[in-house]
C-alpha positions as CSV (number, residue, x, y, z in Angstrom):
1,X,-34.6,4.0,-5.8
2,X,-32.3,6.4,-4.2
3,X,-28.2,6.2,-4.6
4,X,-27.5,4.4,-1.5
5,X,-30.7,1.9,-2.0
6,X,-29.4,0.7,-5.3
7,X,-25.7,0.1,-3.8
8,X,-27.5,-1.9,-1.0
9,X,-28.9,-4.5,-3.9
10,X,-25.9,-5.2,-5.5
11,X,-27.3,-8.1,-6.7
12,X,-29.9,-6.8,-8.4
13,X,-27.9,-5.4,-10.9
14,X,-25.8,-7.7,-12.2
15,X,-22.8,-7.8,-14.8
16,X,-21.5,-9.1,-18.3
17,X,-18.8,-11.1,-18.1
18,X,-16.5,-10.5,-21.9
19,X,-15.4,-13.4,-23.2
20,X,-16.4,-13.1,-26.8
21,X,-16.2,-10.6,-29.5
22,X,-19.9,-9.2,-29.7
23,X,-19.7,-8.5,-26.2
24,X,-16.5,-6.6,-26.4
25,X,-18.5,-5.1,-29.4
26,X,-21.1,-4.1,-27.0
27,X,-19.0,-2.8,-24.1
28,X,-16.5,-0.6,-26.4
29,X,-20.1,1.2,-27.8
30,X,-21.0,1.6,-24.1
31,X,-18.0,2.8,-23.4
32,X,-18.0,5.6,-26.5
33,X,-21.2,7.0,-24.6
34,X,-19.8,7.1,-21.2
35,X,-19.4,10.1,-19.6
36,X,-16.2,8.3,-17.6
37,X,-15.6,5.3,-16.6
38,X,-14.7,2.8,-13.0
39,X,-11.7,0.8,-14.0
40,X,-9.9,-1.9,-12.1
41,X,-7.8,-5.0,-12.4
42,X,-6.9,-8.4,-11.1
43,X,-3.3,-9.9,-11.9
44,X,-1.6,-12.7,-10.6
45,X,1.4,-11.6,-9.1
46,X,0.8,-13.9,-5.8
47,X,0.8,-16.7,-8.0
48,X,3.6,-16.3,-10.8
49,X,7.2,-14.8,-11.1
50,X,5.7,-13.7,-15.1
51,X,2.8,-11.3,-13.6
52,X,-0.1,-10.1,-16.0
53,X,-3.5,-8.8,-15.9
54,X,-6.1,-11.3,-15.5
55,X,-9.3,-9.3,-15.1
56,X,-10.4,-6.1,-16.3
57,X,-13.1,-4.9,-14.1
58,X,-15.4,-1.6,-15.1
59,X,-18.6,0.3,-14.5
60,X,-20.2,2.9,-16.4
61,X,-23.5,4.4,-16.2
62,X,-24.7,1.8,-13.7
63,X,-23.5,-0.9,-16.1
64,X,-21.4,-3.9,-15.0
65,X,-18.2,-5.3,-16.8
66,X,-15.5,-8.5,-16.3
67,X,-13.4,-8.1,-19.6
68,X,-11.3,-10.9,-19.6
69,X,-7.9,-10.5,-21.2
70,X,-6.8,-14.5,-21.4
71,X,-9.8,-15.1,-23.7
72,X,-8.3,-14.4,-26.6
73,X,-9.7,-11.6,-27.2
74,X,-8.5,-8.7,-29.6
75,X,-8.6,-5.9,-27.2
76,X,-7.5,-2.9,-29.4
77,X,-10.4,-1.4,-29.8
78,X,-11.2,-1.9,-25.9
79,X,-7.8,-0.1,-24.7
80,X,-8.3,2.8,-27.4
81,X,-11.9,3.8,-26.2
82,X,-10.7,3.1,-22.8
83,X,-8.2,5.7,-23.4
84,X,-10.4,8.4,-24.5
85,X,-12.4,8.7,-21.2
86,X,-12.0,10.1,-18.3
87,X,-11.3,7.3,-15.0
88,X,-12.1,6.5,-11.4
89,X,-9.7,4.2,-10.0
90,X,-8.5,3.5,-6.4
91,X,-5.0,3.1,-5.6
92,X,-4.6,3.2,-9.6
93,X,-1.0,3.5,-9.8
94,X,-0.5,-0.4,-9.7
95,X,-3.0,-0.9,-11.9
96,X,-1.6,1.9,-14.9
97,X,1.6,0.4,-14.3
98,X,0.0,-3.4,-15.1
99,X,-2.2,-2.2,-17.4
100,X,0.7,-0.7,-19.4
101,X,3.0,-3.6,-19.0
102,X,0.6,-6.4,-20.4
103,X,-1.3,-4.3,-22.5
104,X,0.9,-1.3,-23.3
105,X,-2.4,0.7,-22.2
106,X,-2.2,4.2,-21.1
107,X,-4.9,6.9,-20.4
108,X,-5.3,10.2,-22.2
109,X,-7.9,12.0,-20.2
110,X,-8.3,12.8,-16.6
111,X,-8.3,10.3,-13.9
112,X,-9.5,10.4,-10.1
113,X,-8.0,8.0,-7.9
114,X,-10.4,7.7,-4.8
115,X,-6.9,6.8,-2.4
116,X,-5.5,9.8,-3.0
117,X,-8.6,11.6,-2.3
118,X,-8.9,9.8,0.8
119,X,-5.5,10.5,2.1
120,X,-6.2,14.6,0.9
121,X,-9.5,14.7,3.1
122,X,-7.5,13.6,6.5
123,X,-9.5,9.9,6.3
124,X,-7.5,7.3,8.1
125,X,-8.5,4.3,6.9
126,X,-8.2,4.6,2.7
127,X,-8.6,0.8,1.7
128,X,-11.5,0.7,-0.1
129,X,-13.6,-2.1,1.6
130,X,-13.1,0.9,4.5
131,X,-14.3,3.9,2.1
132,X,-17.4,2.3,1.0
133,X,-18.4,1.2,4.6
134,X,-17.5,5.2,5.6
135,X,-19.5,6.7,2.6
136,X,-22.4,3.8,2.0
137,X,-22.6,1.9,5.4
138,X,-22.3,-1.5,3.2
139,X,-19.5,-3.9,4.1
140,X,-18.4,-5.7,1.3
141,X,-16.5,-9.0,1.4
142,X,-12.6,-9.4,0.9
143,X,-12.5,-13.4,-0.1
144,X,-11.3,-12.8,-3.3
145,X,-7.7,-10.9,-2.0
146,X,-5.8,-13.8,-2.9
147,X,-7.1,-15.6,-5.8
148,X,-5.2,-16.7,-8.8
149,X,-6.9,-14.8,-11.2
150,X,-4.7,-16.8,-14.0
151,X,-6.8,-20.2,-13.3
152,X,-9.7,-20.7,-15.2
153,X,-12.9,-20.9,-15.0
154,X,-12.9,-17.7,-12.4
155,X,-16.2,-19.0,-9.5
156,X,-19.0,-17.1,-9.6
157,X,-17.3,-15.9,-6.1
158,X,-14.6,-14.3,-7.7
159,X,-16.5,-12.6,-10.4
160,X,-18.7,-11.0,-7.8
161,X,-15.9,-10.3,-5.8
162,X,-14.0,-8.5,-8.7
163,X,-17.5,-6.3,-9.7
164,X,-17.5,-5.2,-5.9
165,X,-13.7,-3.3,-6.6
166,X,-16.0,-0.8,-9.3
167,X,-19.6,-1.1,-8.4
168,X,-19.1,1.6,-5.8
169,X,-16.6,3.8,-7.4
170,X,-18.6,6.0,-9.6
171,X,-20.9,7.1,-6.4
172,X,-17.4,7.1,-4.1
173,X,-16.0,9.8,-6.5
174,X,-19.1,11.9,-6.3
175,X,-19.1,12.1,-2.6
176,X,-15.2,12.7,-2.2
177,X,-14.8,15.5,-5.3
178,X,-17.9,17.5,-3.1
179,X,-16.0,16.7,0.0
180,X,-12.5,18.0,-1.7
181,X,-14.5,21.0,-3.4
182,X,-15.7,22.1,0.6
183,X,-12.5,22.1,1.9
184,X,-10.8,24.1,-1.5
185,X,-8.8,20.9,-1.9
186,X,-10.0,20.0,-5.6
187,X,-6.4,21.5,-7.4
188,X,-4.5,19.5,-4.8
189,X,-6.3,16.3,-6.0
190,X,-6.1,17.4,-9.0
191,X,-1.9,17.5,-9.5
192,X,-1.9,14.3,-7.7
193,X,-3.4,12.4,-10.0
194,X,-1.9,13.9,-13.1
195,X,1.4,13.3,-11.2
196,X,0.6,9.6,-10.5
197,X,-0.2,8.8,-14.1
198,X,2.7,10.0,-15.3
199,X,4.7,8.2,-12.9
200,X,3.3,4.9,-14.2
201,X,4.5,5.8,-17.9
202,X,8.0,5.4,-16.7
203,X,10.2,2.7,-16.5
204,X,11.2,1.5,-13.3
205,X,14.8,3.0,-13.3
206,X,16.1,0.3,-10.6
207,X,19.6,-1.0,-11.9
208,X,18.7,-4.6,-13.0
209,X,22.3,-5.4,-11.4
210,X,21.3,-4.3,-8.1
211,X,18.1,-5.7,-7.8
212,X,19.7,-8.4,-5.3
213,X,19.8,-6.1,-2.7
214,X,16.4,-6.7,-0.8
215,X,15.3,-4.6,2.5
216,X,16.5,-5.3,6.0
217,X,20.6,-5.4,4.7
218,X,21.7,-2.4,5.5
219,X,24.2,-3.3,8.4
220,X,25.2,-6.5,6.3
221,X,29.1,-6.5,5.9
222,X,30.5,-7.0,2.3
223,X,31.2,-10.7,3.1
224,X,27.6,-11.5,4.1
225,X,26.4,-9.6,0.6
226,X,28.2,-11.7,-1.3
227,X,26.2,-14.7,0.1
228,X,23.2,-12.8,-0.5
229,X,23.6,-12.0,-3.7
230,X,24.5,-15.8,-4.1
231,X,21.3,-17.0,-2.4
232,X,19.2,-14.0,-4.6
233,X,20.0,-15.3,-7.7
234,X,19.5,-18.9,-7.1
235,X,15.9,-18.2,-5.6
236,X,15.6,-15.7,-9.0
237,X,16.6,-18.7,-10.8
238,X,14.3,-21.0,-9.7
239,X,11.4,-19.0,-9.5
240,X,11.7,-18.0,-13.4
241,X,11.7,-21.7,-14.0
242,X,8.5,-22.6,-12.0
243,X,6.6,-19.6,-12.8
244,X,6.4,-18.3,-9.0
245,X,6.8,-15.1,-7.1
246,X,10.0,-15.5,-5.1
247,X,8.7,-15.3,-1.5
248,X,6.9,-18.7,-2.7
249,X,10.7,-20.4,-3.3
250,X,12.2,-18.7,-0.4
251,X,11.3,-16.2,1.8
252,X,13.4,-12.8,2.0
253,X,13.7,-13.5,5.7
254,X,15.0,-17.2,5.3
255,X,17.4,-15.7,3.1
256,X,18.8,-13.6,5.4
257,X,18.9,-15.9,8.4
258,X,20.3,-18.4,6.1
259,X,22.9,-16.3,4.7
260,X,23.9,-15.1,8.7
261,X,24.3,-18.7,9.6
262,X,26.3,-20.0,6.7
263,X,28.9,-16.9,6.7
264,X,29.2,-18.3,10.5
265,X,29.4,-22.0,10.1
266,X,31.9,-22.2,6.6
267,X,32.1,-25.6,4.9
268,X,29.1,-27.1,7.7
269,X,26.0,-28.7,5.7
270,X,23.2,-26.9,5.1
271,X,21.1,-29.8,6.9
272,X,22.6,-28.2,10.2
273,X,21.8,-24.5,9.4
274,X,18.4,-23.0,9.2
275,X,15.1,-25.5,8.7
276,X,15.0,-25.1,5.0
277,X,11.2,-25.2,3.2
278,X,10.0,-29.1,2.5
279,X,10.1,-27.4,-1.3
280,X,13.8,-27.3,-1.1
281,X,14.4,-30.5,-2.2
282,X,16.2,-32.4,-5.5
283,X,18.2,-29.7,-7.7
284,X,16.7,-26.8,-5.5
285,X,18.6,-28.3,-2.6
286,X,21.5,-29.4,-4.8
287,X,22.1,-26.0,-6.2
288,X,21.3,-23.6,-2.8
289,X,24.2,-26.0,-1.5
290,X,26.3,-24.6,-4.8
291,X,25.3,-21.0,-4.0
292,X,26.4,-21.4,-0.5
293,X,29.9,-23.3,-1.4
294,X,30.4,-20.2,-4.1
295,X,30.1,-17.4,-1.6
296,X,32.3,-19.2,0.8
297,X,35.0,-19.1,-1.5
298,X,34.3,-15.5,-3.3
299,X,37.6,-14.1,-3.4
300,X,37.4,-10.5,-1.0
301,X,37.8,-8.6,-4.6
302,X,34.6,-10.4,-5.5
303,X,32.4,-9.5,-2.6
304,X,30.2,-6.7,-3.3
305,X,31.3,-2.8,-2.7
306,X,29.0,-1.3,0.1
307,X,26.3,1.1,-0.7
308,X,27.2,4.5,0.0
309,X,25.5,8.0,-0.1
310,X,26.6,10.0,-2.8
311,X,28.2,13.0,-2.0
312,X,25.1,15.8,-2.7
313,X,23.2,13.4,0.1
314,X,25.4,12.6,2.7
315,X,24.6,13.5,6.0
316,X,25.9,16.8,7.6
317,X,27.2,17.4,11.1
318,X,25.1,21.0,10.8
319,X,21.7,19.3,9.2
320,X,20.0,17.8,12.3
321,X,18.7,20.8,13.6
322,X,17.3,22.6,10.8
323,X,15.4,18.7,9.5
324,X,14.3,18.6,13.0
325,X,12.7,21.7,13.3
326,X,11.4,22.0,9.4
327,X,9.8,18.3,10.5
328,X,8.1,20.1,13.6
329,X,6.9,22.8,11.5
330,X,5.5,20.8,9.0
331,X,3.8,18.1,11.7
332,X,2.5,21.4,12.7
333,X,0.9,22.6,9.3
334,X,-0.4,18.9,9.2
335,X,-2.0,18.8,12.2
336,X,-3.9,21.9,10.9
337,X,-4.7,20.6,8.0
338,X,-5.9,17.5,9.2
339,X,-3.8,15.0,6.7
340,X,-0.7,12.8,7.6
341,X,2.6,14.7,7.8
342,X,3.4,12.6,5.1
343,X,0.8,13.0,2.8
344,X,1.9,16.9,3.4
345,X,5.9,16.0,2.1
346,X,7.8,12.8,3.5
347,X,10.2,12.8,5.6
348,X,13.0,12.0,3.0
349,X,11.6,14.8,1.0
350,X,12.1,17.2,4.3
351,X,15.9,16.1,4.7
352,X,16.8,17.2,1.3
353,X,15.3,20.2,1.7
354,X,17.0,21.2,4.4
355,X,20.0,20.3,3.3
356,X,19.8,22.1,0.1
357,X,18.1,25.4,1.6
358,X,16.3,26.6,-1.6
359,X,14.9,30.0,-1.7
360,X,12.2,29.8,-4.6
361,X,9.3,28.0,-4.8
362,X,10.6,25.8,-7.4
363,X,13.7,25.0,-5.5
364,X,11.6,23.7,-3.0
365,X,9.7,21.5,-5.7
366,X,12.8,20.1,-7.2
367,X,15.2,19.4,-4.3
368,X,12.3,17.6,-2.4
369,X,10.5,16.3,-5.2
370,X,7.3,18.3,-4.1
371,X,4.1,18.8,-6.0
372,X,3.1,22.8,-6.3
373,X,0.5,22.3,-3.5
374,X,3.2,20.8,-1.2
375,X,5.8,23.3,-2.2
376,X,3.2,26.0,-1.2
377,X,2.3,25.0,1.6
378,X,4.9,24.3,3.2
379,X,7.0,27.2,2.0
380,X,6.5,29.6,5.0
381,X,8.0,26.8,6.8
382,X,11.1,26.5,4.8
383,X,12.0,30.1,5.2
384,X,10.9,30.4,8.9
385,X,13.5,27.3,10.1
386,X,15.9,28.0,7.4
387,X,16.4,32.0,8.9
388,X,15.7,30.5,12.6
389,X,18.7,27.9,11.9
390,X,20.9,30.3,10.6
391,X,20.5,32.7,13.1
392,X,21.2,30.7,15.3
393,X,24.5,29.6,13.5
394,X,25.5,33.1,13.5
395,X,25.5,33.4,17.1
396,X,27.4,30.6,18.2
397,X,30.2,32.0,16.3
């Protein structure tokens, strides 16, 4: 049975579901005499403020496994074998990230994330459901998106669901690391992956006092943050006590129209303001009212300070013609390349460059927070708009 065939009878192969020690036994032994190993997860982040993983999901060797962390299992000698072998994983930097934070896992060999591939060989469409249809012609189903993986017992549904997100990526890898080898794109891949590993073995460095200050508030005045602030910590509140992600208390865009309306329409009752949710009701309803009434009478000293850029990145009278035409360059070198501009550098990455004007390659790396292969590539461009711009400074004086 060729490669493909087999994929096509997913069925036919089946999988072990871990649930009890002499299975785990059994998987951590398959696992020593893997050559690498298809890892991913299922946590319950739609369903609960306190997210966790719920589901371990691997394949090795054609070999099948739903590890299942609220068992009760000890899963030490799972993590640690894990560990030691090399990984396929797609879109695996929320996965490391989850994996570390419930089970302080993290890997110590190689690991090929099949996303980043995809966005390194130019392919539009990088979801994997997409990738397998691409690479396999097999279209596999997507009903299992929004489970809560927390409930038990998981359906058979869901477990076949959740073998479907590795079954394929063993094979997947193969394909893309020939297609990355063609196109001398294999080193690229390589310090991408290393790059987003380490990134999930650090802390999220967002200031736990500023974590109010949600998307889409950018031209709110100080006034209307101090109502959103308010109306962010009551939600936070509540959603710690039920054990729900916030956008299930209250919505980031009800906050805002909510907070709009009430920094409008001082001492007015809510029941006049913005159709609330039918779950605002009893002490949720009670104490939104006491958020609100707080705001309104925030001293001005109280209200918060408006963001501002710090000094090093403030915007510069003399810095939208060199971004512009660094940007055109490197849509340019893109295009050539056949990958997203911004898989290439991002545009905020672009703007700091050109404002800083580095001459090295490793100036390049650090003020834009470039890998080597970006910096490299899009080197010739830094120095051909950085002498273009300044020549043309130079004679306009």
């Amino acid at each position: 049975m060729t490669e493909i065939e087999s994929l096509n009878t997913p069925d036919s192969e089946g999988y072990v579901y871990v649930r009890e020690a002499a299975a785990l036994e059994t998987l951590v032994r398959r696992i020593g005499a893997a050559e690498r190993v298809a890892v991913d997860t299922e946590a319950d982040s739609l369903h609960n403020y306190f997210e966790k993983v719920c589901l371990v999901q691997l394949s090795l060797g054609g070999e099948h496994y739903l590890v299942d962390p609220l068992s009760g299992l000890d899963l030490t000698g799972f993590l640690e074998a894990l560990a030691e072998k090399p990984l396929i994983l797609h879109g695996g930097d929320y996965d490391l990230r989850m994996m570390r934070a419930s089970m302080a896992f993290r890997p110590r060999r190689e690991v090929f994330d099949t996303m980043i591939a995809a966005q390194l060989l130019g392919i539009e469409q990088i979801g994997l459901a997409a990738l397998i249809e691409r690479f396999f012609d097999i279209t596999i189903g997507k009903e299992g998106q929004k489970s809560d993986w927390s409930r038990r017992p998981l359906s058979e549904e869901q477990l076949r669901y959740a073998v479907n997100d590795t079954r394929f990526l063993e094979p997947l890898a193969e394909r893309m690391r020939g297609e990355l080898r063609e196109r001398g794109r294999v080193d690229w891949h390589r310090e991408s992956c290393r790059a987003m590993v380490e990134s999930t073995g650090r802390d999220n460095s967002r200031d736990p006092e500023e974590a109010w200050r949600i998307k889409g508030t950018g031209r709110l005045t100080r006034r209307q943050l101090a109502y959103l602030r308010e109306l962010w910590r009551w939600r936070d509140m509540h959603a710690r006590r039920a054990n729900l992600p916030p956008f299930k208390i209250f919505g980031n865009q009800q906050i805002l129209d909510l907070l709009q309306w009430a920094e409008s329409h001082p001492g007015v009752p809510l029941q006049q303001g913005p159709k609330l949710p039918r779950n605002i009701v009893g002490s949720r309803l009670s104490t939104l009212e006491e958020a609100v009434a707080r705001a309104a009478g925030m001293a001005q000293t109280q209200w918060p300070e408006l963001r501002r850029f710090d000094r090093s990145d403030a915007p510069r009278t003399d810095c939208k013609e060199p971004i512009d035409a660094l940007r055109g360059e490197c849509a340019r070198i893109a295009k050539e390349l056949e990958i997203a501009p911004s898989t290439l550098a991002p545009r905020a990455a672009l703007e700091a460059i050109a404002r800083s004007r580095p001459r090295t390659l490793e100036e390049i790396m650090e003020s834009g927070g470039l890998l080597r292969w970006q910096a490299e590539l899009v080197q010739g461009a830094v120095e051909k708009t950085s002498h273009s711009t300044q020549g043309e400074s130079a004679s306009r004086k």
